[in-house]
N, C-alpha and C positions, 0 to 999 in steps of 0.2 A: 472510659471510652471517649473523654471528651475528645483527644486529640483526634480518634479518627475521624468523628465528623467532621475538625475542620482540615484534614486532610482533603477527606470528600469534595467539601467545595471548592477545590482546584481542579476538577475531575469536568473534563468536558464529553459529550458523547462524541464515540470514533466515527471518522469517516471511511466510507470504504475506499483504497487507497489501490486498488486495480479493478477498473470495472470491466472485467472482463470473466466469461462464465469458461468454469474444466470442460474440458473434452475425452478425459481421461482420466485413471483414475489406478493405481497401483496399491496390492494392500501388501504389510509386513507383521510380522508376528516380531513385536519388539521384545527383546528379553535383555536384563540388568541384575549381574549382582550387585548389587546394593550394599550386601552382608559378607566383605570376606571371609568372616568365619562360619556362614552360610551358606557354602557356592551352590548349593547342590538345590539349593530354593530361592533361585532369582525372580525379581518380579517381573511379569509379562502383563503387555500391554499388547492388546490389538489397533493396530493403524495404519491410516489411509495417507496418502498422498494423491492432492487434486490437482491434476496438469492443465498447464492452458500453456498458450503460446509465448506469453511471454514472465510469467512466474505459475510459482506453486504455493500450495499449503497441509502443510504436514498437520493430520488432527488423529482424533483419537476415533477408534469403530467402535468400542466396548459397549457404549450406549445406543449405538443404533443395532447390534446385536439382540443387546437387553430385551430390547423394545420388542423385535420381531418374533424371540421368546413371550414375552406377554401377549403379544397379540393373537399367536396362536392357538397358548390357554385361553385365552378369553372367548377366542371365536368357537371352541372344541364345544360339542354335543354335551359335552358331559363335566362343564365349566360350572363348577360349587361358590365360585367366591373365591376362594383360595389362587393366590398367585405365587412361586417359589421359582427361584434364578438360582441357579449353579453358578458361582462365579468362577472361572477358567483363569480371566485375569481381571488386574485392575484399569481403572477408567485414568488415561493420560491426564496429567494437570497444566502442560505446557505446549501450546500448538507453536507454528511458525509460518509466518508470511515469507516468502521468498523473490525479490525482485531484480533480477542480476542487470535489466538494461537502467534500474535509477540506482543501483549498487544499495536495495535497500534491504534489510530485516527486520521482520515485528516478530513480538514476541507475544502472544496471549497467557496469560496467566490466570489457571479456573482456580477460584477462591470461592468456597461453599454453596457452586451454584451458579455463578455472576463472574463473568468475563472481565479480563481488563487488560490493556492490551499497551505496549511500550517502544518504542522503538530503540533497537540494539546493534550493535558492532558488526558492520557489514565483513564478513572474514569470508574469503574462499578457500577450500584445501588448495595446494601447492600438489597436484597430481605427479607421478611417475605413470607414463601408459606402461606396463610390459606385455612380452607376445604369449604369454598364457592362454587358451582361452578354455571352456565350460560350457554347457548347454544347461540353461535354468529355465523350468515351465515351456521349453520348446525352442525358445531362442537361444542363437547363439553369443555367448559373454566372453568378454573380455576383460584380463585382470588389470586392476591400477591398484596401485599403494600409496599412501600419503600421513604423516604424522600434521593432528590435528587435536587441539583443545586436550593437550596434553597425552593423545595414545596414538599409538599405532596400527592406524586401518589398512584393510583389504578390502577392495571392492570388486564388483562383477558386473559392468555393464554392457548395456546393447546397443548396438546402433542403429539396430532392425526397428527400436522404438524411441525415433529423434528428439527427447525429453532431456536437457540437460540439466535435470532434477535428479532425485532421490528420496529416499528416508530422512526425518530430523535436519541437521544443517548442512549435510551432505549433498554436496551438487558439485556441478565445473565440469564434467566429463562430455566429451562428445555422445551421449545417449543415456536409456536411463541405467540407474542404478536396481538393480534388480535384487543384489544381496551385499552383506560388507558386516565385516564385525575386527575387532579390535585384536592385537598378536595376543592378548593375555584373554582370550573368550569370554570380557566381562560385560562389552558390551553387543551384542549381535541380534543384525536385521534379517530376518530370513524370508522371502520371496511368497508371498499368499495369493498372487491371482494379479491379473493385470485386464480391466476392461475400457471399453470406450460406455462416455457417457451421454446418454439421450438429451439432445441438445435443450427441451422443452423442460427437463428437469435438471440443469445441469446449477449445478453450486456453484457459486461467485468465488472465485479465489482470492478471500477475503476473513475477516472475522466474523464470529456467527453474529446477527440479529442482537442490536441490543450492548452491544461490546462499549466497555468506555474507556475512555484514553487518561492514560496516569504516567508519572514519571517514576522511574524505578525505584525511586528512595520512597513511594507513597506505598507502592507496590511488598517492598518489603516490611512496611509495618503494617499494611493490613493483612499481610500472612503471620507477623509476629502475633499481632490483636486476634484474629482465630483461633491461633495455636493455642497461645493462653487463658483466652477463654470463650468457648464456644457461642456460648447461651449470651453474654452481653454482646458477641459480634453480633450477632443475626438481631437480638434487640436494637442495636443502633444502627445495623444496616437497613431494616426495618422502617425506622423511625425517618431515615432519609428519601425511602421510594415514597412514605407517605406524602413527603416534603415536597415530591417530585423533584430531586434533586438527579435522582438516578431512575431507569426506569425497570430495573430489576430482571431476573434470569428469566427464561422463557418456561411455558409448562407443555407439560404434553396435552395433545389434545385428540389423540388416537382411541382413547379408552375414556368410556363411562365408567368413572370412580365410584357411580351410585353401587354400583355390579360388582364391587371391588370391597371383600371381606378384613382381605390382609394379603401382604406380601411379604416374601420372606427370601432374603435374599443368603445362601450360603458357601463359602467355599467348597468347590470340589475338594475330593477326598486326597487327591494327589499333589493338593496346589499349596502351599503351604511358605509364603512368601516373608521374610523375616520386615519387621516394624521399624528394623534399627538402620541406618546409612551411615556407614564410615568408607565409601567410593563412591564418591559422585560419579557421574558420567563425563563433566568438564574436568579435568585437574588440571593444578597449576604449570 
């Protein structure tokens, strides 16, 4: 593990690189097969997309779900210690900055816990408007199509809701993107709720707290060094917040852990998502 530490110390903390708080705030039920010879069990991810005026940020909800699940057992009359999660889906590992007036994308990258965040290939779809339209959650949509990062999407946007955002890397349209999925239904956003958000609580359309900035090629071996082996990552990753070299993942601080027996986290009965990826989401 020697190499990742001195990866590490190339590693600066991120800046936040729009200081400006959402106003809005759209959720999708992401789903991916993953397993072509699995179609029928793609993975699903619950996720947000944070609007503000002049970019967005595509991140994951699963966790602040989670949360809202424990917190309810915890607070219950008849709360034993015992905490148990149905998992529905899994927790996204890849958010996205979006800044279309400095033509910019970041990439955050969640590795066991701890943020790290890249800057990546400003690409916009090449839209076709056509005169289709739809009505999604009450607004009315209009179709666009666009071959991007190797498939062919369909999207459904509004203009009723002036966001030239979307899900994932999906944006450029005159309003938001409300739904879109791929001709071959492997990859598809489906429309979960769209609200405005209380300015006094409103999220930085930014990286979370704590995020550090790496360059891609560091990026990729500290997911290799995970992969291969868990227990020396977290020992050396460990060994570095000691160092204060990094200042390490955040914790929850919602719940008295004193009160807290076990947690037991398990798939739904239904959800049953294959381990194996032979389709990416990007192809060549």
């Amino acid at each position: 593990m020697r190499y990742l530490l001195l990866v590490l110390s190339f590693f600066v903390e991120f800046t936040v690189y729009a200081q400006e708080k959402a106003i809005a705030k759209v959720h999708y039920i992401f789903e991916h097969v993953n397993d072509t010879a699995q179609r029928e069990q793609p993975l699903v991810f619950e996720t947000i997309t944070y609007l503000g005026n002049i970019g967005s940020f595509f991140t994951e909800g699963s966790t602040l779900n989670a949360q809202e699940v424990m917190r309810k057992q915890f607070l219950s009359a008849n709360f034993d210690g015992n905490i148990v999660i149905e998992k529905r889906a899994d927790p996204l590992r890849n958010y996205y900055i979006i800044i279309p007036s400095k033509a910019e994308i970041f990439e955050v990258h969640n590795i066991a816990g701890e943020n790290f965040v890249t800057k990546t290939d400003y690409d916009v779809p090449s839209w076709t408007i056509e005169d289709d339209t739809s009505t999604i959650g009450g607004y009315l949509c209009q179709k666009a199509v666009t071959k991007f990062k190797g498939r062919n999407y369909t999207a459904w946007f509004t203009a009723e809701l002036p966001f030239s955002f979307g899900p994932w890397k999906l944006h450029g349209l005159p309003g938001l993107i409300l739904a879109a999925k791929d001709d071959k239904e492997e990859v598809t956003f489906k429309y979960g709720g769209f609200e405005k958000v209380d300015s006094e609580d409103a999220k930085l359309i930014a990286a979370p707290e704590n995020t550090i900035s790496a360059k891609p090629e560091e990026i990729i071996r500290l997911k290799t060094a995970y992969e291969e082996n868990p227990s020396a990552y977290f020992k050396s990753r460990e060994s570095v917040r000691r160092s204060g070299t990094s200042s390490g993942a955040n914790t929850s601080k919602d719940l008295d852990a004193r009160k807290i027996k076990s947690i037991s986290i398990k798939n739904a009965e239904n959800y049953r998502p294959s381990k194996n990826t032979n389709n990416p989401i990007e192809l060549p």
